[in-house]
C-alpha positions in Angstrom: -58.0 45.7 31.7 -59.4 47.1 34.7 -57.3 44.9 37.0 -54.4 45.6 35.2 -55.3 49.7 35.6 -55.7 49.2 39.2 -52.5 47.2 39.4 -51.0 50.5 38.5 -52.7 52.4 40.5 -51.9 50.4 43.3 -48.0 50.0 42.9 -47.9 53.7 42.1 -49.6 54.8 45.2 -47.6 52.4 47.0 -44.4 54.2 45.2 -45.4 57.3 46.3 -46.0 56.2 49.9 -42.3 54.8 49.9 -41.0 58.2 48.3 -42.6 60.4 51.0 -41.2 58.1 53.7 -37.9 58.4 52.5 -38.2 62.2 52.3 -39.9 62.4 56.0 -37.2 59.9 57.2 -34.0 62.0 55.3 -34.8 65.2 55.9 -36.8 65.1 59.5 -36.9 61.8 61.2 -33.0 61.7 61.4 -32.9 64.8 63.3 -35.2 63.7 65.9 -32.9 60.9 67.3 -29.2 59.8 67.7 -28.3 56.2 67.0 -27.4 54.0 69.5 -23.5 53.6 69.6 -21.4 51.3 71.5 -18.2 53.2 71.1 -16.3 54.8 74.2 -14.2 57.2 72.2 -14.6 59.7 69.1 -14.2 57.8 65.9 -11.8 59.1 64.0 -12.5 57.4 60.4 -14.3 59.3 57.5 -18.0 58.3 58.4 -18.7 58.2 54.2 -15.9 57.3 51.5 -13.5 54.5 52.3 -10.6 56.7 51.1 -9.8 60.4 49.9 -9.7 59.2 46.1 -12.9 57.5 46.8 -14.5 60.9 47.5 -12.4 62.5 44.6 -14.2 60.1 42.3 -17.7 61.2 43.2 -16.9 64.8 43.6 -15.4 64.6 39.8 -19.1 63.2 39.0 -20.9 66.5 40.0 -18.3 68.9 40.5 -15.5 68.0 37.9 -13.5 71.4 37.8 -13.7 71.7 41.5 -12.1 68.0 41.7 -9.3 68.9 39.6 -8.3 71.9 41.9 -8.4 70.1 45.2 -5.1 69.7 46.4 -5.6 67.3 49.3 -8.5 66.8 52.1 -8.6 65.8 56.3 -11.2 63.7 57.4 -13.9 65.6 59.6 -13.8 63.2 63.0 -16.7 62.0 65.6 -19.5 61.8 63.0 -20.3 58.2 63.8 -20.1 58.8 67.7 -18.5 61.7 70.0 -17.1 62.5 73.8 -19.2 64.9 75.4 -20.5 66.2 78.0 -24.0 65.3 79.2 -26.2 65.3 82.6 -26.6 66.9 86.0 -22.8 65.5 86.9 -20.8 66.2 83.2 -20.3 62.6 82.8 -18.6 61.8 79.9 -21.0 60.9 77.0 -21.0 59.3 73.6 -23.0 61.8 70.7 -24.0 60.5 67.4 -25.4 63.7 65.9 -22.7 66.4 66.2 -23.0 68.8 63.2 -19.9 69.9 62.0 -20.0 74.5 61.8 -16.9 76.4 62.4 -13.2 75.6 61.5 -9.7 77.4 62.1 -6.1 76.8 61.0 -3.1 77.7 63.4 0.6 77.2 63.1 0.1 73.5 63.9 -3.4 72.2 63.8 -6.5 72.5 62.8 -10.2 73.0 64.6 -13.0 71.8 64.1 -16.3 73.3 66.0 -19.7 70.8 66.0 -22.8 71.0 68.1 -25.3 68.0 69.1 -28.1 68.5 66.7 -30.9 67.0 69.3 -29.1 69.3 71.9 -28.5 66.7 74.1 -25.1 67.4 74.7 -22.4 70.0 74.6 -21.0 71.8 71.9 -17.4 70.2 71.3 -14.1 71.1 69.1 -12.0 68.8 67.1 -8.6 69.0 67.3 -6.4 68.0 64.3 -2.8 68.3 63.6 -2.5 70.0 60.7 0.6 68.2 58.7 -1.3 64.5 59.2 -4.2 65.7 59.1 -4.5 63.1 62.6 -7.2 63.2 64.9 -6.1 64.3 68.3 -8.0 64.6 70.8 -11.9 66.3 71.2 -12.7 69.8 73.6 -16.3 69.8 74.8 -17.0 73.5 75.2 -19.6 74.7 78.1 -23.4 74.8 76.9 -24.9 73.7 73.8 -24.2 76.8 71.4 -24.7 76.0 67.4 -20.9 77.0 67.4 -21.0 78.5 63.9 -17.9 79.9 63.8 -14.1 79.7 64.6 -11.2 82.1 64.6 -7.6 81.7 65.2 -5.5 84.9 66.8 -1.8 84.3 65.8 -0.8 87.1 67.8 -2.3 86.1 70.8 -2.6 82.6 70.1 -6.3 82.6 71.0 -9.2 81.1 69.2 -12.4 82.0 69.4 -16.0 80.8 69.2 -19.3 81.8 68.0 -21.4 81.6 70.8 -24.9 82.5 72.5 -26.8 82.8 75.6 -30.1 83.5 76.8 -31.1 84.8 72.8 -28.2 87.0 72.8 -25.0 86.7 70.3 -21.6 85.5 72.0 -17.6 85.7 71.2 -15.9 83.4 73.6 -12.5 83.4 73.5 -9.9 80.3 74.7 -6.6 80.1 74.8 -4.7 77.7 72.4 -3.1 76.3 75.3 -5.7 75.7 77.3 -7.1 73.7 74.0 -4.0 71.7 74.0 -3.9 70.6 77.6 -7.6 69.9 78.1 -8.8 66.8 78.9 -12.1 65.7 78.7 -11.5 62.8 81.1 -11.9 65.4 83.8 -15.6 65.8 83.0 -15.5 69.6 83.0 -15.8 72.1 79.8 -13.3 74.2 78.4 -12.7 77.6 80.5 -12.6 80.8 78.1 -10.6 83.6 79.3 -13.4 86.3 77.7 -16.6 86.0 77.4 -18.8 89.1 75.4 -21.8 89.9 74.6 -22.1 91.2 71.0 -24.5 94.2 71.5 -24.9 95.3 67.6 -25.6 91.7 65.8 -28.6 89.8 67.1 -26.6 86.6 66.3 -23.1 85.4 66.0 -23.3 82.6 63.4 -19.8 82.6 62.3 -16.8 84.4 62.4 -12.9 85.0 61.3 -9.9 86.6 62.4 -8.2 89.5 60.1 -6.2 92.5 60.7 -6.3 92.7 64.5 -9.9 92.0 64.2 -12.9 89.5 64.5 -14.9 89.8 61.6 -18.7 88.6 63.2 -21.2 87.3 60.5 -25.3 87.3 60.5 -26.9 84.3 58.7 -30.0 85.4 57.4 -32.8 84.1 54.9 -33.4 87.5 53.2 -31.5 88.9 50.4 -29.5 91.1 52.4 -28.1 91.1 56.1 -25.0 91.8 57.9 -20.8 91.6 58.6 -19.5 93.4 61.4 -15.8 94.5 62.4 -14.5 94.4 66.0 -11.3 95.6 66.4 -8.7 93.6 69.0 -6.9 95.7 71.8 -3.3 95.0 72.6 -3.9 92.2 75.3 -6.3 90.5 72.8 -9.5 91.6 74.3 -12.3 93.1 72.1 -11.5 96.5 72.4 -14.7 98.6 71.7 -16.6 98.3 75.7 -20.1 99.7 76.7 -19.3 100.8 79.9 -22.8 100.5 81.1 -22.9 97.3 82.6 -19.6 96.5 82.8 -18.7 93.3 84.1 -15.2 91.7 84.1 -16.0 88.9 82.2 -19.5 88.9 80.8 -18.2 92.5 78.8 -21.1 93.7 76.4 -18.9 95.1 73.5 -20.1 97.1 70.0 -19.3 96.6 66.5 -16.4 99.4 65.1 -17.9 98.9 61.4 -20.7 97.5 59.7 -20.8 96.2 56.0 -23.6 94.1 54.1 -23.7 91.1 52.4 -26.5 89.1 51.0 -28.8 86.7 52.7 -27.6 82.8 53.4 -23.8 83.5 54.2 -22.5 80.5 56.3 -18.5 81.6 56.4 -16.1 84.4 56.0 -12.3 84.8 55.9 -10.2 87.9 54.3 -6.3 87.8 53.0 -5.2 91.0 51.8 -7.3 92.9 49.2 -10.2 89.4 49.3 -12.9 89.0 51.2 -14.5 85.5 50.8 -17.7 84.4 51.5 -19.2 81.1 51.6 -22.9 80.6 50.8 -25.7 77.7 51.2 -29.1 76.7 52.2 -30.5 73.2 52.4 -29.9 70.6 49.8 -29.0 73.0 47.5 -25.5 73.8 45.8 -23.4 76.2 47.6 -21.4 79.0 46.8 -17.9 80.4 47.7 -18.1 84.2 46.6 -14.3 86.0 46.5 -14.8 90.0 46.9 -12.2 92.5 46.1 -11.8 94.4 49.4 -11.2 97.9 49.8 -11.2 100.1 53.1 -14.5 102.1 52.1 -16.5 99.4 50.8 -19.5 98.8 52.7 -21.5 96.3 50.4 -20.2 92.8 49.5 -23.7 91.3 47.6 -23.7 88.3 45.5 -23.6 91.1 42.4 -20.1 92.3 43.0 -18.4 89.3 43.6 -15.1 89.1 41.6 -15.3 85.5 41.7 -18.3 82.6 42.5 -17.8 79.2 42.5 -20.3 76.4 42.6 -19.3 73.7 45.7 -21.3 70.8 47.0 -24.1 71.4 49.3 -24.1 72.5 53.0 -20.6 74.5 52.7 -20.2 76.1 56.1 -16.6 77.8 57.1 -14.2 78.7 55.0 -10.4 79.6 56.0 -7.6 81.1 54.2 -4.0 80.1 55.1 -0.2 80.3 53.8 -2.0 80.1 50.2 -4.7 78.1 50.5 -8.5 77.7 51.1 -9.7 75.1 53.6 -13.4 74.5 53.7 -15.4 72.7 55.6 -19.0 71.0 55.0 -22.0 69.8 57.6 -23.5 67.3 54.7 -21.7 64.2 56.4 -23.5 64.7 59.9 -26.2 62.3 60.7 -29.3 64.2 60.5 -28.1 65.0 56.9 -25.9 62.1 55.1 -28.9 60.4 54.1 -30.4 63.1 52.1 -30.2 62.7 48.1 -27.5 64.8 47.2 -23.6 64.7 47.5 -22.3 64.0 50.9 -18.6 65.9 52.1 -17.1 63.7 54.6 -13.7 66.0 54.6 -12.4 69.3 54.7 -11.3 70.1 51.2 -8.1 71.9 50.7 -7.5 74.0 47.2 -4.8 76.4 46.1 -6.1 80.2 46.0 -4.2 81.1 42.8 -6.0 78.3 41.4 -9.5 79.0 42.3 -8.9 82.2 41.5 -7.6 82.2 38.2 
């Protein structure tokens, strides 16, 4: 009896030991390293599910209303291995743990921001075209920001970025052509045409384009933190300068209005009279929030939301275009796909009237 007692003790200890392993392995090991990779290009397969209905299926498992409204999804690329930019000389190198962040929508493609989680290499963007949902071609971007945001000017035909330098929040701004004719054969990042420094928000974790205006994002922990408005000037430029230390490219700019939201918001995007919000922390379920919007509303907290629905974990950008919502998860990247809860390899595509109704 007592060997059989210590038996159990035994096999349940060693159970235990296995458990924490996994945990220790799935939620910090895998963000210490990158995986060797032998590949010379991005990969452009879904690093998960074998097909779209594949993923359906297991979404319908844990999310069955949501399943029913998706309308179709793109595959996220470069989550098995990445062209970057790495080293002294901005040789071309391979990364295996870029983290998908920010994502925009033009006229004829889609974006897709990511950043090297061990910060080995350079922030990138995936380009998409946005009929086929085809990979076409990756933009390293210069430094190693955490890229949490993306915007797309249709006036100007500018996107811009989420950035930071030196502790301080960025908006850097490219030009879709430039995006188009890059090549990162040439070994050298993506020039922006503007450059600020965000002197109201202490960071610039995501962003969106509405009304002639960048709509700038704090993620915070709290129950509360910030959304601030900076209006566009007629050339595209951020239009509200501090003139004290001017400079012609690194311009330190203000925020025209400030609103609050609650704590944990990953992603904005506004159409009309909505204001959306996407929400999520860790392994838990997110949230997309969809606020009535009004020109003297100052206060969009989870209590006043018209609309909140549940979504998988790790949701991070959402974007709003010709009728539909596009968003965009981080689960699938390598320092998180192996964590015990459901993995988005894609960017799911619903129809607003239908989430909303």
């Amino acid at each position: 009896m007592k060997r059989r007692t210590l038996l159990v003790h035994l096999l349940l200890c060693l159970l235990a030991a296995v458990l924490l392993f996994y945990l220790a392995y799935a939620f910090y090991l895998r963000g210490k390293r990158e995986p060797s990779t032998v590949r010379q290009t991005t990969n452009e397969q879904a690093v998960v599910y074998a097909s779209e209905k594949q993923m359906k299926r297991k979404l319908s498992l844990f999310f069955p209303q949501i399943a029913k409204k998706m309308k179709r999804s793109y595959v996220v690329p470069g989550m098995q291995a990445t062209e970057s930019l790495a080293g002294e000389f901005r040789a071309v190198s391979m990364c295996t743990s870029m983290t998908p962040q920010g994502m925009c929508v033009t006229e004829d493609y889609i974006l897709i921001s990511a950043y090297c989680y061990t910060h080995r290499h350079n922030s990138v963007l995936y380009l998409l075209d946005r009929v086929t949902g085809a990979y076409i071609k990756t933009i390293a971007l210069a430094g190693k920001a955490h890229v949490g945001g993306l915007a797309y000017d249709s006036r100007h035909r500018n996107v811009w970025v989420s950035g930071s330098s030196n502790e301080a929040a960025k908006a850097v701004c490219y030009t879709l052509d430039s995006i188009l004719d890059y090549d990162i054969s040439a070994g050298k990042p993506l020039r922006s045409v503007y450059n600020y420094t965000l002197s109201t928000i202490v960071r610039n974790s995501y962003l969106c384009y509405a009304d002639d205006a960048l709509l700038i994002g704090l993620f915070l922990t709290g129950k509360e933190s910030m959304l601030e408005w900076f209006y566009l000037a007629e050339n595209g430029a951020l239009r509200s300068q501090i003139s004290a230390n001017y400079n012609a490219y690194h311009e330190y700019v203000a925020t025209d209005l400030t609103v609050s939201t609650s704590g944990l918001i990953q992603g904005v995007a506004k159409e009309g009279d909505k204001l959306f919000l996407s929400k999520s922390c860790g392994p838990y379920d997110s949230v997309l929030q969809i606020h009535s919007f009004e020109e003297n509303k100052t206060s969009f907290m989870d209590s006043e939301a018209d609309v909140i629905l549940r979504l998988p974990q790790k949701l991070e950008q959402i974007c709003v275009a010709d009728g539909e919502v596009y968003c965009l998860f981080e689960s699938e990247a390598y320092a998180y796909r192996a964590q015990p809860a459901l993995v988005i390899d894609r960017i799911l595509v619903f129809d607003l009237a239908e989430l909303m109704a």
